[in-house]
C-alpha positions in Angstrom: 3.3 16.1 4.8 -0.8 15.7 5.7 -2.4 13.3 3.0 -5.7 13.6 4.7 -7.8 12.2 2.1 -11.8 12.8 1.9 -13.2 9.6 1.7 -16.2 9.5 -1.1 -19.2 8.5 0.3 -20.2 5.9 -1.6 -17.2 4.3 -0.8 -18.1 4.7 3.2 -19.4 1.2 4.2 -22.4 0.8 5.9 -22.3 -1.0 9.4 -20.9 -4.2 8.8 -19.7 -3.7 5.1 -16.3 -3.4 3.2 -15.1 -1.3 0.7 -12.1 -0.7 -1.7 -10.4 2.7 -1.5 -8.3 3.6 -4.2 -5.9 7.1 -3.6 -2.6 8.1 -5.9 -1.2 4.1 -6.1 -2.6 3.3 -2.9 -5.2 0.6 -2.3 -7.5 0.4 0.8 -9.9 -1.9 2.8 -12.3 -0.1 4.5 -14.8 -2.2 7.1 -17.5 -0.7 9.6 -17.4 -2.8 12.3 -20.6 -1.6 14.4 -20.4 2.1 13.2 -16.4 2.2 13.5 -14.3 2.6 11.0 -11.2 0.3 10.1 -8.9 1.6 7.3 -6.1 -1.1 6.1 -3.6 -2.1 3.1 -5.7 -4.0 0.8 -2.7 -6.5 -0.1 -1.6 -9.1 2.2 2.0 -8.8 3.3 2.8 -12.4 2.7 2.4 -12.8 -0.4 0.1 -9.8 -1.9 -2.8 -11.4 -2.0 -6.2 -9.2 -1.5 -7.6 -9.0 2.2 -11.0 -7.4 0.6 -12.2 -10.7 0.5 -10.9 -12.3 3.8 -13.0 -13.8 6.4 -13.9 -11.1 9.2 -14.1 -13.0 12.8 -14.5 -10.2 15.6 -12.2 -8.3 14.5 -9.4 -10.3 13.2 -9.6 -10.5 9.5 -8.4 -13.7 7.7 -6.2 -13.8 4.5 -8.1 -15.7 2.1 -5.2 -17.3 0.2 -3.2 -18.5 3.6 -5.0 -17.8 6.5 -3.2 -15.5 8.4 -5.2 -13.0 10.6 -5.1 -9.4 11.1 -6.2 -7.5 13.7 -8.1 -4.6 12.2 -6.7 -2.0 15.0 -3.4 -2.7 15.3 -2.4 -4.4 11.6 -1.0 -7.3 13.8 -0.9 -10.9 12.9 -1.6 -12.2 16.8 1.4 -13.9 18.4 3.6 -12.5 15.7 6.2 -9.5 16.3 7.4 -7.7 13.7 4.6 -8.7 10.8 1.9 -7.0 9.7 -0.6 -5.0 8.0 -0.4 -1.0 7.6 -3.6 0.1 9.1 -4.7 4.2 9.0 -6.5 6.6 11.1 -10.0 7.5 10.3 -12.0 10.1 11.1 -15.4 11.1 10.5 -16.6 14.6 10.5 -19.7 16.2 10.4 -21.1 13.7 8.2 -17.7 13.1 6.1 -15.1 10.2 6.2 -11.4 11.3 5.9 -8.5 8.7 5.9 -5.1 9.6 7.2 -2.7 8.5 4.8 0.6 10.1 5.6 1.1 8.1 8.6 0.3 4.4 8.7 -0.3 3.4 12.3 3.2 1.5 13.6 2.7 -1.9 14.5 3.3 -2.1 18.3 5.5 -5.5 19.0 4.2 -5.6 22.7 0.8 -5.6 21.4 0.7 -7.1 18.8 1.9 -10.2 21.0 -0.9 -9.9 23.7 -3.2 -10.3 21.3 -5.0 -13.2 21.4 
């Protein structure tokens, strides 16, 4: 089933911004690193806590209750297999921002320990 979901576009960050996303339960982070855009589960795996607020290094994005990072592409926590973030496909399109929310991208253990 395709829940390709329009993004509204005051809810598009601008280059280097963040946004929540909010879509039938669901709850999104949404950063624009350098005019790319990153789509994740707002809530921390560990223990829940919102990543909107987590410290953004590169791309690895620290959990501001217990540090852990995530890397924005992948939803990994480098080092770690099997733990992680959901993260989702976005597209732009002639002007308009549309989230893929039907399939979370699968966190990859190989890469997900390579990163560094």
């Amino acid at each position: 089933m395709n829940q390709r979901v329009e993004v509204p576009a005051e809810k598009v960050p601008p280059a280097g911004g963040r946004s929540l996303f909010r879509h039938d339960g669901k709850s999104l982070v949404l950063f624009n690193l350098g005019g790319e855009l990153y789509a994740i589960d707002e809530g921390c795996p560990h223990k829940g806590a919102s990543l909107f607020s987590g410290r953004l290094d590169g791309r690895l994005l620290h959990c501001p209750a217990h540090g852990l990072r995530f890397d924005l592409v992948t939803g990994c926590v480098p080092g770690v297999s099997g733990f992680g973030v959901a993260t989702y496909a976005v597209e732009q399109q002639q002007g308009r921002c549309f989230i893929d929310l039907s399939r979370p991208r699968p966190q990859e253990t190989l890469a997900c320990l390579q990163l560094q």
